[in-house]
C-alpha positions in Angstrom: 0.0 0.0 0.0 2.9 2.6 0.5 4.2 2.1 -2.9 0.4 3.7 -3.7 1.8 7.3 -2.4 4.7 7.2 -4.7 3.0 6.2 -7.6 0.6 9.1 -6.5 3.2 11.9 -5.8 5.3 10.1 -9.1 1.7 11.1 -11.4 1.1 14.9 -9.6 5.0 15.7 -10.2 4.5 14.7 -13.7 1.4 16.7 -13.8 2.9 19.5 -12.6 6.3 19.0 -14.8 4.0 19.0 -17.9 1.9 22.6 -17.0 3.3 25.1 -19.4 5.3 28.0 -17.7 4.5 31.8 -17.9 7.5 33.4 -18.8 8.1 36.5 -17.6 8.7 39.5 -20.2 10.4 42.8 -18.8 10.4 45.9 -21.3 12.5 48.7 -21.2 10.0 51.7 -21.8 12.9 54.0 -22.6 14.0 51.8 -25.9 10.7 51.8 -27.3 10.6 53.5 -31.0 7.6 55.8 -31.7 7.6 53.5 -34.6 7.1 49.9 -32.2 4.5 52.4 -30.1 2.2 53.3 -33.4 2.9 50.1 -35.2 2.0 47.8 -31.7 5.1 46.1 -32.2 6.0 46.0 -28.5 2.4 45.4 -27.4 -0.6 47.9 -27.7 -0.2 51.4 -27.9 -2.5 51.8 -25.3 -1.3 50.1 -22.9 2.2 52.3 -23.4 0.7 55.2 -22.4 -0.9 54.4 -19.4 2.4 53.3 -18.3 3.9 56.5 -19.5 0.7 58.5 -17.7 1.4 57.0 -14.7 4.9 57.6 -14.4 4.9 61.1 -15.6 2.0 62.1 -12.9 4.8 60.0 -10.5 6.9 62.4 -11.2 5.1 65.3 -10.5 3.9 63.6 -7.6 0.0 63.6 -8.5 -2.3 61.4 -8.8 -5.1 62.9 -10.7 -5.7 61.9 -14.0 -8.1 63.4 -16.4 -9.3 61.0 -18.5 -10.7 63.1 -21.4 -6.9 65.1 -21.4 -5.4 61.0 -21.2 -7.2 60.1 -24.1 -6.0 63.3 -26.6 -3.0 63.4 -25.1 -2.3 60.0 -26.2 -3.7 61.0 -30.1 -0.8 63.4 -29.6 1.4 61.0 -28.9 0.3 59.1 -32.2 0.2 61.6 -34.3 4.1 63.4 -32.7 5.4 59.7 -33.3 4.3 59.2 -37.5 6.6 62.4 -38.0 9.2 61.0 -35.7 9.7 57.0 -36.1 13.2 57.0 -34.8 12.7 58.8 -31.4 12.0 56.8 -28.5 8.6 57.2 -27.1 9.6 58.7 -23.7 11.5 61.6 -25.6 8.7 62.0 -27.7 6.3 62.3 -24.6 8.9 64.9 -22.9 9.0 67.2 -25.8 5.0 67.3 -26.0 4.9 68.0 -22.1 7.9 70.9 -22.5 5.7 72.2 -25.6 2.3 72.8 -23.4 4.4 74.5 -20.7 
C-alpha cells in the first residue's frame, strides 16, 4: 500500500512538470521607437501610455488623472510619433509636455 503514495506523488509531479510555464517578459520603456508604439510592435499602444501617464504624474507627484486630457493626449502622442519614427517614445512624450508648458 505505500508504494500507492509514490505512484501518486510520481503522477502529480509529472502533472505539474507538464503545466506550461509563464515566462516572464520585462520591457525597457525607454527603448521603445515611436515607430514599435504606433505600429503595436511591442504590445498595444494603449497600454504604453498608461504606463507613460502613470509615471509622468509620479513624477510630478500627483495622482489625478483626467481622462478626457489621457485620451488626446495620447492622439498626440500618435500623431508626434508618425513624424518622428526614430525617437523613442519617452523623448517624444517629454518634448510634447515641454511644448504645453
Amino acid at each position: 500500500m505505500a508504494g500507492y503514495g509514490f505512484v501518486a506523488f510520481g503522477l502529480s509531479a509529472m502533472l505539474i512538470g507538464t503545466q506550461p510555464l509563464q515566462a516572464q517578459v520585462t520591457i525597457d520603456v525607454s527603448k521603445i521607437t515611436c515607430e514599435q508604439y504606433i505600429l503595436f510592435k511591442v504590445t498595444d499602444p494603449q497600454k504604453i501610455a498608461i504606463w507613460l501617464s502613470g509615471y509622468h504624474h509620479g513624477k510630478r507627484e500627483t495622482t489625478v488623472v483626467e481622462t478626457q486630457t489621457f485620451a488626446e493626449f495620447s492622439e498626440k502622442t500618435k500623431d508626434y510619433c508618425r513624424g518622428n519614427l526614430t525617437m523613442p517614445v519617452m523623448q517624444a512624450v517629454d518634448a510634447l509636455i515641454a511644448g504645453k508648458k
